[in-house]
NUBALUM-817229 format. One record per atom (N, C-alpha, C): residue number from 0; residue in three letters; atom name; x, y, z. Coordinates in Angstrom, 1 decimal, padded with zeros to 4 digits. Layout:
REM residues N
n	res	atom	X	Y	Z
NUM	ALA	CA	X	Y	Z
...
//
This chain:
REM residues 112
n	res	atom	X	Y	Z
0	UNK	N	034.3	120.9	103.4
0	UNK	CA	034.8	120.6	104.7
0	UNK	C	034.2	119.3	105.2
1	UNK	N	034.9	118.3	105.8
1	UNK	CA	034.4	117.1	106.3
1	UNK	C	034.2	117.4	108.3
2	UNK	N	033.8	116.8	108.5
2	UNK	CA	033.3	116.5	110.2
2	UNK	C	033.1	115.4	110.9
3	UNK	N	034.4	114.9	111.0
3	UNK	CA	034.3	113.4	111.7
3	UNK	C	034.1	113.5	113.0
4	UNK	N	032.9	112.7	113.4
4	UNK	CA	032.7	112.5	115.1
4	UNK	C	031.6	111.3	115.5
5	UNK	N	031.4	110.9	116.1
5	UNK	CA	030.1	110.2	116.5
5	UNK	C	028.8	111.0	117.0
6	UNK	N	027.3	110.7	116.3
6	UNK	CA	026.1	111.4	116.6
6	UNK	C	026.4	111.1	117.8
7	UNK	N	026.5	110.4	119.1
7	UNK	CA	026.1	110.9	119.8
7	UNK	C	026.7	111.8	121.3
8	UNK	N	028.0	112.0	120.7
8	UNK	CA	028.9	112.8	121.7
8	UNK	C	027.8	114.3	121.3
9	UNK	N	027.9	114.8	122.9
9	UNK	CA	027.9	115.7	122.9
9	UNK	C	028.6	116.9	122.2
10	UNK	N	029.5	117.5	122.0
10	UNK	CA	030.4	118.6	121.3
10	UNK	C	030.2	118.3	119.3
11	UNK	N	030.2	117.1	119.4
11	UNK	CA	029.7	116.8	117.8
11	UNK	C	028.3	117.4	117.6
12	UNK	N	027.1	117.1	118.7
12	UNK	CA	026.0	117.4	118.5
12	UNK	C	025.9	119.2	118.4
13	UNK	N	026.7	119.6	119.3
13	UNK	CA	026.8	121.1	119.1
13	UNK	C	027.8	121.9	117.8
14	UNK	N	028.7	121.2	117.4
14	UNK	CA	029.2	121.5	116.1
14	UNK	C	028.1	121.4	115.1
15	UNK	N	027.9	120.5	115.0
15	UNK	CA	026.5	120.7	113.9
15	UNK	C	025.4	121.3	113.9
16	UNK	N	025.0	121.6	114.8
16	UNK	CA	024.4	122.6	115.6
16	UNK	C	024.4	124.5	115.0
17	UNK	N	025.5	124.4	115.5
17	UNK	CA	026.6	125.4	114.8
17	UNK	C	026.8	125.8	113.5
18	UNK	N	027.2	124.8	112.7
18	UNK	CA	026.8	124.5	111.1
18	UNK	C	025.6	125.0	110.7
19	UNK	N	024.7	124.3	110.8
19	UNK	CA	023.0	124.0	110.7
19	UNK	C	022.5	124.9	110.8
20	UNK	N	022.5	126.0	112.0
20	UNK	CA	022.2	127.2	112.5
20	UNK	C	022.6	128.1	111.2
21	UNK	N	024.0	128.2	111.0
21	UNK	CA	024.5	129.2	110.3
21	UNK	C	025.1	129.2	108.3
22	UNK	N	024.2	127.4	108.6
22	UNK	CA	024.2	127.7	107.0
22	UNK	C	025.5	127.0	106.4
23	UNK	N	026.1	126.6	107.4
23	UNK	CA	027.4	126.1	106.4
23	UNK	C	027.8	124.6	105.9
24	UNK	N	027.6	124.5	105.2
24	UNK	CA	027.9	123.2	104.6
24	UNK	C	029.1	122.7	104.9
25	UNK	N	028.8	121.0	105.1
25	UNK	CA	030.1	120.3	105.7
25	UNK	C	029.3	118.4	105.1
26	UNK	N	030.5	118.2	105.3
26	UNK	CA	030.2	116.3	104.9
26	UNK	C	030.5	115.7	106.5
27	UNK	N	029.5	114.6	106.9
27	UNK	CA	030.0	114.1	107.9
27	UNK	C	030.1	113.1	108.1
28	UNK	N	031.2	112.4	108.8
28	UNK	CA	031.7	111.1	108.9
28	UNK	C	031.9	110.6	110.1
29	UNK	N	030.9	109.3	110.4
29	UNK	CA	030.8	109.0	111.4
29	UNK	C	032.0	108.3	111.7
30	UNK	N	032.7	108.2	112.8
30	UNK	CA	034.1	107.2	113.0
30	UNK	C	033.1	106.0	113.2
31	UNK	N	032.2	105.5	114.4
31	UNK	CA	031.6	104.3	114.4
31	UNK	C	031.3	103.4	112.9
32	UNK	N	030.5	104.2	111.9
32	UNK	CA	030.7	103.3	110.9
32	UNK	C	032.1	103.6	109.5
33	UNK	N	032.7	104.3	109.8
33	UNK	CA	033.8	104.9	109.0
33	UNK	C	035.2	104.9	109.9
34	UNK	N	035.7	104.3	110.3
34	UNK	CA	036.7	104.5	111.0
34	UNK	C	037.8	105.1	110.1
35	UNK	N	038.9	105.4	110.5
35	UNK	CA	039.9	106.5	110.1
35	UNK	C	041.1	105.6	110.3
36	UNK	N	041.9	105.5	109.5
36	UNK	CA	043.4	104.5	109.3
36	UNK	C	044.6	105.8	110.0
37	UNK	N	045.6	104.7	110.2
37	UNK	CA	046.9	105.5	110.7
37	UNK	C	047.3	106.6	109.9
38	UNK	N	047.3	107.2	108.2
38	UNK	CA	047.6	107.7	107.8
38	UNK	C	047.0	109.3	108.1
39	UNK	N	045.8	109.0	108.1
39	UNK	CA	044.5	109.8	108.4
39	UNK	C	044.9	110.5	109.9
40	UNK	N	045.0	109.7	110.7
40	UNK	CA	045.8	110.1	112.5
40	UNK	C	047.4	110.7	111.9
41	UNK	N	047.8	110.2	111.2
41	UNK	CA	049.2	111.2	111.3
41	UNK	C	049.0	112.6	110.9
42	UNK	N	047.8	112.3	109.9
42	UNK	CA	047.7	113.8	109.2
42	UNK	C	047.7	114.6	109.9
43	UNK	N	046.4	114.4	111.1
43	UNK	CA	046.0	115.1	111.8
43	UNK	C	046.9	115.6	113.3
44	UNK	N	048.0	114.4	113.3
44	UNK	CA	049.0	114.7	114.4
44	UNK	C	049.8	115.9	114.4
45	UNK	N	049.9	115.8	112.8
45	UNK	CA	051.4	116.5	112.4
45	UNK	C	050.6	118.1	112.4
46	UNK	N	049.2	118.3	112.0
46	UNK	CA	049.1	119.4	112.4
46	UNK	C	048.0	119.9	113.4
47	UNK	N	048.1	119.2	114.1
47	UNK	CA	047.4	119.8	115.5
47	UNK	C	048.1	118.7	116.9
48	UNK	N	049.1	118.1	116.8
48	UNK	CA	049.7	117.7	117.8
48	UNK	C	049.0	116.2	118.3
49	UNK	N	049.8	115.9	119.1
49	UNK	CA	048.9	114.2	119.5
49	UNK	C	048.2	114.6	121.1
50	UNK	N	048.8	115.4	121.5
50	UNK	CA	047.8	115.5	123.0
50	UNK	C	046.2	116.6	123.0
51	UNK	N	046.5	117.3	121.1
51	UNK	CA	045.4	118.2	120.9
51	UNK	C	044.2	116.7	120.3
52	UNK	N	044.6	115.9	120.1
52	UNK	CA	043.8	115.1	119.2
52	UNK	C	043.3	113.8	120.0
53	UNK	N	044.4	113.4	121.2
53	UNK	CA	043.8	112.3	121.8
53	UNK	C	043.1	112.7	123.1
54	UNK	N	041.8	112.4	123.2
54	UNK	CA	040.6	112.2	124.3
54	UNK	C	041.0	111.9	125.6
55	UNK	N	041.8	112.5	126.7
55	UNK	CA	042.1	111.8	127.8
55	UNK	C	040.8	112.1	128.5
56	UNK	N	039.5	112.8	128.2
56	UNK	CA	038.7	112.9	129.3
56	UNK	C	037.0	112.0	129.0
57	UNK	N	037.4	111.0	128.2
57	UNK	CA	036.6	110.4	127.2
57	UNK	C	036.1	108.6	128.2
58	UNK	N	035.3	108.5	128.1
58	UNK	CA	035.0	107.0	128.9
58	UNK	C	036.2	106.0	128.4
59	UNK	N	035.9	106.1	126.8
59	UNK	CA	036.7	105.0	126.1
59	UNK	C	038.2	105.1	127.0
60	UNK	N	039.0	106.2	127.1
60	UNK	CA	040.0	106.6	128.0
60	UNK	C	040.5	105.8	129.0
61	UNK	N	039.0	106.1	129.6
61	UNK	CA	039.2	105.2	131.3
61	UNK	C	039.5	103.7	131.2
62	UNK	N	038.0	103.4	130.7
62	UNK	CA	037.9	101.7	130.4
62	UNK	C	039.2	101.2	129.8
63	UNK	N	039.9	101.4	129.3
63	UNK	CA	040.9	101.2	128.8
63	UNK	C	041.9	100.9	129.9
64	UNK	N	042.3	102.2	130.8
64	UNK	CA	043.0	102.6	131.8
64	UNK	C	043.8	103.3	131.5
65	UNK	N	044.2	103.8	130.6
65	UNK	CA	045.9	104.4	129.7
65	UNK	C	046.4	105.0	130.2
66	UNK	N	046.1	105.9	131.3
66	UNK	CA	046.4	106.9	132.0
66	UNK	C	047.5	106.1	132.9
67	UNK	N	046.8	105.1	133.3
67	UNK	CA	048.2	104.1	133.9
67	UNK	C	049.0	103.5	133.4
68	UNK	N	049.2	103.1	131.9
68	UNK	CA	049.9	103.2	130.7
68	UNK	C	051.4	103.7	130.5
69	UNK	N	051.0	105.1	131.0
69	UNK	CA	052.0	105.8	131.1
69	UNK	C	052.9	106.4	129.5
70	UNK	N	051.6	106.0	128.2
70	UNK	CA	052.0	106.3	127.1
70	UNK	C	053.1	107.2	126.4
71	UNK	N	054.2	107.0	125.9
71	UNK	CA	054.7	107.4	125.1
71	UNK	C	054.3	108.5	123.8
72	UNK	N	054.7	109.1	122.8
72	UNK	CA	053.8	109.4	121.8
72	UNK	C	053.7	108.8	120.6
73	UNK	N	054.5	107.4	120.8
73	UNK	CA	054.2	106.3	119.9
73	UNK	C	053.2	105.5	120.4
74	UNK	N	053.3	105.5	121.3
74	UNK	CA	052.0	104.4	122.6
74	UNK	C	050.6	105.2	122.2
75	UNK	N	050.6	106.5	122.3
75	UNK	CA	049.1	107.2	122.3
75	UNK	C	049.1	107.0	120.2
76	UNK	N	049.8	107.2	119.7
76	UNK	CA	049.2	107.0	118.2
76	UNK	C	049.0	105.8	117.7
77	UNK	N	049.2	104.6	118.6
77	UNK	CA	048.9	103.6	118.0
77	UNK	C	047.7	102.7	119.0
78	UNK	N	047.5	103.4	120.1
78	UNK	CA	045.9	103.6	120.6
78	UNK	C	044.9	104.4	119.6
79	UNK	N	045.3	105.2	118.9
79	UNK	CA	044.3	106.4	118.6
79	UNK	C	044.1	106.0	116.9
80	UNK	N	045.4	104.9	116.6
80	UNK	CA	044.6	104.1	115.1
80	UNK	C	044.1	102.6	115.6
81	UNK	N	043.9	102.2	116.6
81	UNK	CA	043.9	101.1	117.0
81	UNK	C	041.9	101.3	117.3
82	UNK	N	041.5	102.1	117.9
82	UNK	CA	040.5	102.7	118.8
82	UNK	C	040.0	104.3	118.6
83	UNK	N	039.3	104.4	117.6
83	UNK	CA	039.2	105.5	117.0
83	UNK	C	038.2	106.4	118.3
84	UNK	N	037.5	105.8	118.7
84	UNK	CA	036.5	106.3	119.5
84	UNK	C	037.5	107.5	121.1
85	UNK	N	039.0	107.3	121.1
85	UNK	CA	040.0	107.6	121.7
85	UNK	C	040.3	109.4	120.8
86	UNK	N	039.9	109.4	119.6
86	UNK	CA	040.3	111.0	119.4
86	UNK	C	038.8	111.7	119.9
87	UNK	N	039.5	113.2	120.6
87	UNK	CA	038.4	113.9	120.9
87	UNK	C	038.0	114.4	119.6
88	UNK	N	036.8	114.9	120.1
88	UNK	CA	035.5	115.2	118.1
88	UNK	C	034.6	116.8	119.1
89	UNK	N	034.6	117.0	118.2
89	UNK	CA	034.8	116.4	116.5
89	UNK	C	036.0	117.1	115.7
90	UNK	N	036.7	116.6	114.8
90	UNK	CA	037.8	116.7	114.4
90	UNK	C	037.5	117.2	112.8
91	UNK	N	037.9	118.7	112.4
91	UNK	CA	036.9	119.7	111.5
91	UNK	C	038.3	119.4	110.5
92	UNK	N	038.3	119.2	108.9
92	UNK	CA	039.0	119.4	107.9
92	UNK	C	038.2	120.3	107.1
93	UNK	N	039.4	122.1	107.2
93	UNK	CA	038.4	122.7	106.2
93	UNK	C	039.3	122.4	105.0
94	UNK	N	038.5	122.7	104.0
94	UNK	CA	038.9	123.0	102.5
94	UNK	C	040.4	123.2	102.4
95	UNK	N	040.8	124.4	103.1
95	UNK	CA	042.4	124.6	102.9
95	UNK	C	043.1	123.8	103.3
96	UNK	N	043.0	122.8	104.3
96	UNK	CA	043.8	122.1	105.1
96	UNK	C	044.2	122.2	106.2
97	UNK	N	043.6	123.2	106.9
97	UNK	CA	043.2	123.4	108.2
97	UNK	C	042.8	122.3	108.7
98	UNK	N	043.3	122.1	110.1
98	UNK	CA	042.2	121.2	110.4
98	UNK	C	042.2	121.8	112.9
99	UNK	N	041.0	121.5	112.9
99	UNK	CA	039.8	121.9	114.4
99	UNK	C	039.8	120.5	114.7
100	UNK	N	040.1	120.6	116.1
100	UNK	CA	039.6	120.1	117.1
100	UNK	C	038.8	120.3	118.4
101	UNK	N	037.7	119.6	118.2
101	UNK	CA	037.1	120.0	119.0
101	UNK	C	035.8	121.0	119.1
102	UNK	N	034.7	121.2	120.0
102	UNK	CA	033.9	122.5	119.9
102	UNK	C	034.3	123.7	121.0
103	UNK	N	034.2	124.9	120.5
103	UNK	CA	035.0	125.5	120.7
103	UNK	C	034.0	127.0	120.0
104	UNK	N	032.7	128.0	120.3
104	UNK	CA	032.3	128.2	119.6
104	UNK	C	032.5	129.2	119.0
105	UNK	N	033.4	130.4	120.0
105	UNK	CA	034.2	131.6	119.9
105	UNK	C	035.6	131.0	118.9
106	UNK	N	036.0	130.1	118.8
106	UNK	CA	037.0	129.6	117.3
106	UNK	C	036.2	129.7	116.5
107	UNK	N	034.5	129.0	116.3
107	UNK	CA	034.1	129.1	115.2
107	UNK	C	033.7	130.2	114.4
108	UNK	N	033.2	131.1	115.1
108	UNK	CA	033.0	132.3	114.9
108	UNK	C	034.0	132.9	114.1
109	UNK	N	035.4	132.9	114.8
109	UNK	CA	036.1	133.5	114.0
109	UNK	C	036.6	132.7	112.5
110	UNK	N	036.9	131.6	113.1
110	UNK	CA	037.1	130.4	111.5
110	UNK	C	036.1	130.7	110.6
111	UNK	N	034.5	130.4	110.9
111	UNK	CA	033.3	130.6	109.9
111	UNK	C	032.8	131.6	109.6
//
């Protein structure tokens, strides 16, 4: 299972947390030094949606302004390969092809 997010968000800190606690092995991928290409963002569009995946409550967000944007859902996926720091995290690929967004600890429970 991989675990892309940045050390120092919050919700990434508690996913691993989560993990760590309970023993589960995972690989993790920081987006700051690993960024993630468009192909990688479609993957994850097509199965968890683009409003489950992009961050509207995130600084990067603001500073940006997007919200005044008024984004399309071509507009928000080509922010979200453009500006990786824009998907909410952490963003979970299990083994099967599952893939989690987000912390969430009553999902994990049941997922792990």
């Amino acid at each position: 299972m991989k675990v892309y997010g940045i050390k120092t968000c919050g919700s990434v800190k508690k996913a691993l947390k989560f993990f760590n606690d309970n023993g589960i092995e995972y690989e993790f991928v920081d987006l700051k030094k690993t960024p993630v290409n468009c192909e990688k963002i479609d993957e994850w569009i097509e199965k968890v949606g683009i409003d489950t995946l992009l961050n509207t409550r995130g600084t990067k967000y603001r500073q940006l302004k997007l919200k005044e944007l008024n984004l399309d859902d071509n507009g928000k996926r080509e922010w979200l390969c453009k500006e990786n720091l824009l998907i909410k995290r952490p963003v979970i690929e299990l083994d099967n092809g599952d893939v989690i967004v987000g912390f969430d600890e009553e999902k994990y429970k049941e997922v792990f």
